[in-house]
C-alpha positions as CSV (number, residue, x, y, z in Angstrom):
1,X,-3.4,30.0,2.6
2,X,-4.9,27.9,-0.1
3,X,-6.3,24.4,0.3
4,X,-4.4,21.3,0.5
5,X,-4.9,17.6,0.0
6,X,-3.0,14.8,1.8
7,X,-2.6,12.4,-1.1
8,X,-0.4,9.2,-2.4
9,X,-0.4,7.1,-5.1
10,X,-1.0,3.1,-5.0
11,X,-1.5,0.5,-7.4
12,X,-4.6,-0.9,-6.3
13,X,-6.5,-4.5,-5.6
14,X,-9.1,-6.2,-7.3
15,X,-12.4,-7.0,-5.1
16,X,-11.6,-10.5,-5.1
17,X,-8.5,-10.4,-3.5
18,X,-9.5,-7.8,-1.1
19,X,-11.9,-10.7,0.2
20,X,-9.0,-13.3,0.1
21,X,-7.0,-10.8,2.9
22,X,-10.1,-9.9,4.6
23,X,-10.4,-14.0,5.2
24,X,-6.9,-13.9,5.9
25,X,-7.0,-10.7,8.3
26,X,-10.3,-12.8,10.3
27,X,-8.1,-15.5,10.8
28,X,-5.2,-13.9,12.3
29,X,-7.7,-11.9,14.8
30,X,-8.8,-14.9,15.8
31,X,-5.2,-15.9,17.6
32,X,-4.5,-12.4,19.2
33,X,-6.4,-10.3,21.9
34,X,-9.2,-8.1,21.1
35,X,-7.7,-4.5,20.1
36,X,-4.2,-6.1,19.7
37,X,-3.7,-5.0,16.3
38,X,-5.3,-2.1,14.0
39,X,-6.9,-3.6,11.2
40,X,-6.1,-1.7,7.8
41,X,-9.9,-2.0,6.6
42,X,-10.1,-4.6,3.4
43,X,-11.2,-2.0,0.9
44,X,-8.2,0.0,1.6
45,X,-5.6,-2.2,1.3
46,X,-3.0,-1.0,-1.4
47,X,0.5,-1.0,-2.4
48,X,2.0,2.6,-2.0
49,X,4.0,3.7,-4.8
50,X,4.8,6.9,-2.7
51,X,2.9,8.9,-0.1
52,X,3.2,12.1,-0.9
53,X,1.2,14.5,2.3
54,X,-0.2,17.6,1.8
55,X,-0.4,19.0,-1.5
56,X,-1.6,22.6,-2.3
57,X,-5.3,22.2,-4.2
58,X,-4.1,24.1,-7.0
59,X,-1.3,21.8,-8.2
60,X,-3.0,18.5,-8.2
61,X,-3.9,19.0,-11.9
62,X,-0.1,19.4,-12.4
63,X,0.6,16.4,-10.5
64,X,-2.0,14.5,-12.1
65,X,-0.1,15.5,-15.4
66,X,3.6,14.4,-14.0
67,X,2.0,10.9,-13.2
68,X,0.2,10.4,-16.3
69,X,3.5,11.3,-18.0
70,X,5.4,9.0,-15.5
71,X,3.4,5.7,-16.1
72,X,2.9,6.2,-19.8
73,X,3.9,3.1,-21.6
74,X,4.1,1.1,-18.4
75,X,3.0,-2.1,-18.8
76,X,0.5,-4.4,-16.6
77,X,2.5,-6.3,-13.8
78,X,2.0,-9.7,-13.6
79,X,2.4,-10.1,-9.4
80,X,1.7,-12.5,-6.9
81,X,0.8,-12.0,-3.3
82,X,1.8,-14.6,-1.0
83,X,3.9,-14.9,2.4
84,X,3.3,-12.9,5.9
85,X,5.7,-11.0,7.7
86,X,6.7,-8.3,10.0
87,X,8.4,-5.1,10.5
88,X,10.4,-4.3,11.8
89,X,11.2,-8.0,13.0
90,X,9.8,-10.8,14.7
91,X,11.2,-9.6,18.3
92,X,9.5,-5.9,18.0
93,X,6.8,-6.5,15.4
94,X,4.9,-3.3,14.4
95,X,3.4,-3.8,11.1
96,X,1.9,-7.0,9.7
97,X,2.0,-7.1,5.9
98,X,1.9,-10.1,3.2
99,X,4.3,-10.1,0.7
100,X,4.7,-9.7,-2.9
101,X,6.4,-11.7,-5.8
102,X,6.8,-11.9,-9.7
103,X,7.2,-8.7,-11.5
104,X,9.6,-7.2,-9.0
105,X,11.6,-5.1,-11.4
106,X,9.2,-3.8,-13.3
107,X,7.3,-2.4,-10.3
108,X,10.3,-0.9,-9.0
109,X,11.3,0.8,-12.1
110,X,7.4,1.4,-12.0
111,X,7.8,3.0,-8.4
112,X,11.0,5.2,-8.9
113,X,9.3,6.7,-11.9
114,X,5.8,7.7,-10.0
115,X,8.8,9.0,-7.1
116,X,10.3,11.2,-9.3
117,X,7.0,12.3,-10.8
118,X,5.5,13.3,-7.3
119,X,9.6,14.9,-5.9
120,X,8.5,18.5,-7.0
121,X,4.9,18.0,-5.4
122,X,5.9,16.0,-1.9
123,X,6.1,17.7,1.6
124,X,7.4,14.5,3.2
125,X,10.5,12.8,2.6
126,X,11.2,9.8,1.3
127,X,14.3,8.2,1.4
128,X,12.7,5.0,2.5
129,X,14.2,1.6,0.2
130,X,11.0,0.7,-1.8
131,X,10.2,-3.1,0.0
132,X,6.9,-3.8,-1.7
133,X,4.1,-5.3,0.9
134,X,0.6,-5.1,1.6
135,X,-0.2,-3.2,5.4
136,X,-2.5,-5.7,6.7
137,X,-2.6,-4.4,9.9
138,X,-1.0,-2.5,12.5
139,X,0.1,-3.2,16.2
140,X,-1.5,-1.3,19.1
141,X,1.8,-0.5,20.7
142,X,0.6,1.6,23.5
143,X,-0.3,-1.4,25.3
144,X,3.2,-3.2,25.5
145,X,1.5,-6.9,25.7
146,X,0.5,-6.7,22.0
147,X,3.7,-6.8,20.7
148,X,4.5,-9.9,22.9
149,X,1.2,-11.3,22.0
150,X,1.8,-11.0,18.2
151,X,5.5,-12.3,18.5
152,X,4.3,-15.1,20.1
153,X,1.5,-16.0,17.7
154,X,3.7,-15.1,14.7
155,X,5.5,-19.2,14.4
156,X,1.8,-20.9,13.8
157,X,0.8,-18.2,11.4
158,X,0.9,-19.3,7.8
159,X,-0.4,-17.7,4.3
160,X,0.8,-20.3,2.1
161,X,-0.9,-19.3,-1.3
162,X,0.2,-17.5,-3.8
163,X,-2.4,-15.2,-5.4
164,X,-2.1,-13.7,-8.7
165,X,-2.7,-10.0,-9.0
166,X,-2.6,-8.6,-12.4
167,X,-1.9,-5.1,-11.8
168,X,-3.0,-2.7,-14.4
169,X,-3.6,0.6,-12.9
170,X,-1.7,3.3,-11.1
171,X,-4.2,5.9,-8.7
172,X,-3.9,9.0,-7.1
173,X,-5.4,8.9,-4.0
174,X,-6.8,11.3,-1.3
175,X,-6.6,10.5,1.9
176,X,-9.2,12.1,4.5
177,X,-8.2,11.8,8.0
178,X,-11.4,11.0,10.2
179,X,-11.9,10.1,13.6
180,X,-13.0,6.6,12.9
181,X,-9.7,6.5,10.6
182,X,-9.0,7.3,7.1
183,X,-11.2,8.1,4.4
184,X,-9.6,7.3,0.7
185,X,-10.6,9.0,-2.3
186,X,-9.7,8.3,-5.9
187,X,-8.4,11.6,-7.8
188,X,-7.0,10.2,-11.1
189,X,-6.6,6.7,-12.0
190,X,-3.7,6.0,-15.0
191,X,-4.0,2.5,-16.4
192,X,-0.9,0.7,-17.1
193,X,-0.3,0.0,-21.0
194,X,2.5,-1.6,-22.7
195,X,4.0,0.7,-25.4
196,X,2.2,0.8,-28.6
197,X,4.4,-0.8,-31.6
198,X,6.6,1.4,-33.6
């Protein structure tokens, strides 16, 4: 049986904003138990285009060629992160994400192209609706009082601001799993260029 590699592809964040939701991410710890929620760790935050599981070794070349061929003439996106929420509501929250604003139809034309791209490639299915967030951290549901605890805190929280994020780049990602969580590891990157003039 060959070799495969659990892999997705994400647009990803500039170091600055990184820090901006790791101040964030400090903040909202501060108002919950310890261990109440899973932290995504700041240098892995991203916004997944689509998560595609395991994929056999020998075929990531040909999926590295389907995305560049996907993305081609794809231009920058001018977004904005800004806004925190929940899913899947404020009674039962399970995820805790911020959201994202401007270019929203771009990226989604953006996203259903990289889907179609990876279809051939993927193991798991995804028939999700694209809702374009950032993970910032998930809740330890095995402990029922989390949930309450995060519900409860949820009304004070605010993320008022409304960060720019010029997107310009589309990455193929591996994703390691390890017992102190996942390892991520760039496999292509595909920069996002506006088509050249005729």
């Amino acid at each position: 049986m060959s070799e495969s590699l659990r892999v997705f592809v994400a647009l990803p964040l500039g170091d600055s904003l990184r820090a901006r939701l790791a101040e964030l991410q400090h903040r909202l710890r501060g108002s919950l138990p310890e261990r109440a929620v899973r932290w995504v760790r700041a240098e892995q935050v991203h916004l997944t285009l689509r998560f595609l599981g395991d994929v056999a070794a020998d075929r990531i070349d040909s999926l590295k060629a389907s995305l560049a061929a996907a993305v081609s003439g794809s231009a920058p996106l001018a977004l904005e992160i800004g806004g925190l929420g929940v899913f899947p509501n404020p009674r039962r929250p399970r995820v805790i994400w911020v959201g994202l604003e401007g270019a929203l139809e771009p990226l989604a034309c953006l996203q259903q192209a990289v889907a179609q791209a990876g279809e051939a490639f993927a193991r798991e299915d995804d028939r999700q609706t694209f809702q374009p967030h950032l993970t910032l951290g998930r809740v330890n549901d095995r402990v029922p009082a989390n949930g309450r605890a995060v519900a409860e805190a949820l009304p004070a929280w605010r993320f008022d601001e409304q960060l720019p994020w010029p997107a310009d780049e589309v990455r193929l990602i591996h994703s390691r799993l390890q017992p102190g969580g996942s390892v991520y590891e760039d496999l292509a990157r595909f920069p996002l260029n506006p088509p050249a003039a005729a």
